[in-house]
C-alpha positions in Angstrom: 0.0 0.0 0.0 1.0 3.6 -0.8 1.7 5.9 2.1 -1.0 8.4 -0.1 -3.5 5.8 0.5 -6.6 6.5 2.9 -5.0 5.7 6.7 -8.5 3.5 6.7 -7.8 1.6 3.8 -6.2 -1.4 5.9 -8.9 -1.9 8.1 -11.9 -0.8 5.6 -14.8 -3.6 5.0 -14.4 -2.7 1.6 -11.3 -3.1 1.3 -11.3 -6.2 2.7 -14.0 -7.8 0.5 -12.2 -6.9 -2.3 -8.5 -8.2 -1.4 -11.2 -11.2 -0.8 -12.6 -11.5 -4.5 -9.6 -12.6 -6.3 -9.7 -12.2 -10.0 -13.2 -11.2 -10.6 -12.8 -8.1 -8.8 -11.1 -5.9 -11.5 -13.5 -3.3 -11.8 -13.4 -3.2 -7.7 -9.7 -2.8 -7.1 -9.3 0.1 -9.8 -12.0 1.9 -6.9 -9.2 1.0 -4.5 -6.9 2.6 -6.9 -9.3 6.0 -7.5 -11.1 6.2 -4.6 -8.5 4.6 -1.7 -5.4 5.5 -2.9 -6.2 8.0 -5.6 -7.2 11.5 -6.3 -10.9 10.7 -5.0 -9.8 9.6 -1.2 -11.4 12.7 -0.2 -14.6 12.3 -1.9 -14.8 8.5 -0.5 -18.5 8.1 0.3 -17.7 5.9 3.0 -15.6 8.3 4.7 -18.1 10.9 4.0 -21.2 9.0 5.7 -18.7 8.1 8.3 -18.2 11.9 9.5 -21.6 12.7 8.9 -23.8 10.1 10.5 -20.8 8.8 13.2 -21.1 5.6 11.7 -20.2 3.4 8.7 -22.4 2.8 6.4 -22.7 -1.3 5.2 -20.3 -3.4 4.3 -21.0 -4.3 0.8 -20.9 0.1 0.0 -18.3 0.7 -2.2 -16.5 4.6 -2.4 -18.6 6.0 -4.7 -21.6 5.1 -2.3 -23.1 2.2 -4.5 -23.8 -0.9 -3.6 -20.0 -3.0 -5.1 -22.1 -6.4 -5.3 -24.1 -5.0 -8.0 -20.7 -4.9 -9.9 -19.8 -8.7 -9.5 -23.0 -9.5 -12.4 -22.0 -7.3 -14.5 
């Protein structure tokens, strides 16, 4: 991991699920790329809901705030 990646990244659910995937998850580690480590880390929806609401929002929410399951059918 990049020292410019999100100081959350490591211990993100997101995250997580997708180091989990293995190959299928192309489309979910270039989010990790934009959105984690990239020039979107600050517009992360997670980290967004996160300082808004106090909480996390689900597990299965990807950075840009949509549901990253949907993209495993596509």
């Amino acid at each position: 991991m990049s020292s410019r990646c999100c100081d959350k990244l490591s211990k993100c659910p997101f995250f997580i699920a997708v180091k989990n995937l293995g190959e299928e998850s192309d489309v979910l580690n270039e989010y990790v790329a934009v959105y984690c480590c990239g020039p979107f880390k600050e517009k992360c929806f997670r980290l967004t809901h996160m300082d808004r609401f106090g909480e996390p929002p689900g597990d299965n929410i990807s950075p840009s705030g949509l549901d990253y399951r949907d993209y495993l059918h596509i």
